[in-house]
N, C-alpha and C positions, 0 to 999 in steps of 0.2 A: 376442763383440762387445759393445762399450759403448754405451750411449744418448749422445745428444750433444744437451742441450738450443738451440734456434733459436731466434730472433727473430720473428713474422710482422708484415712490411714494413709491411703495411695497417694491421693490428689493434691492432699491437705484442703483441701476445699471445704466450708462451711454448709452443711442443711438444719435445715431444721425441721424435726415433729413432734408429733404427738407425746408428751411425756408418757402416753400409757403401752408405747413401743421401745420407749428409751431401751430398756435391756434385751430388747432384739439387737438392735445397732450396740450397745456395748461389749456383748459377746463375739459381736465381729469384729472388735478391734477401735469402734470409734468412741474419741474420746470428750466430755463435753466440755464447752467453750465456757471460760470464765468470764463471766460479768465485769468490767473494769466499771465499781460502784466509786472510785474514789476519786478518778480523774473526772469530773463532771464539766462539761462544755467545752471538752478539747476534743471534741468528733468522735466520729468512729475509730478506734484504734484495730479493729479488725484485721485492716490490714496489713498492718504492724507485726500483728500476731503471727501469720501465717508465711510472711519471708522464712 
């Protein structure tokens, strides 16, 4: 099973689980983090994301 990193609605804050939970946490509102495949070795943009 793979991690699926989530959005939290409230916090905006980043978790990650278990993809075999994913649609527990998506029925509550959080949404998943997209993969930034294209900028490769310009860091984490995570951060970015969540301002």
């Amino acid at each position: 099973m793979a991690d699926i990193d989530l959005k939290d609605p409230l916090s905006g804050g980043v978790i990650t689980v278990d993809e075999s939970v994913v649609a527990l946490f998506e029925n509550h509102g959080y949404q998943r983090v997209k993969k930034a495949t294209t900028r490769r070795g310009k860091g984490d943009d995570t951060a970015a994301d969540a301002g």
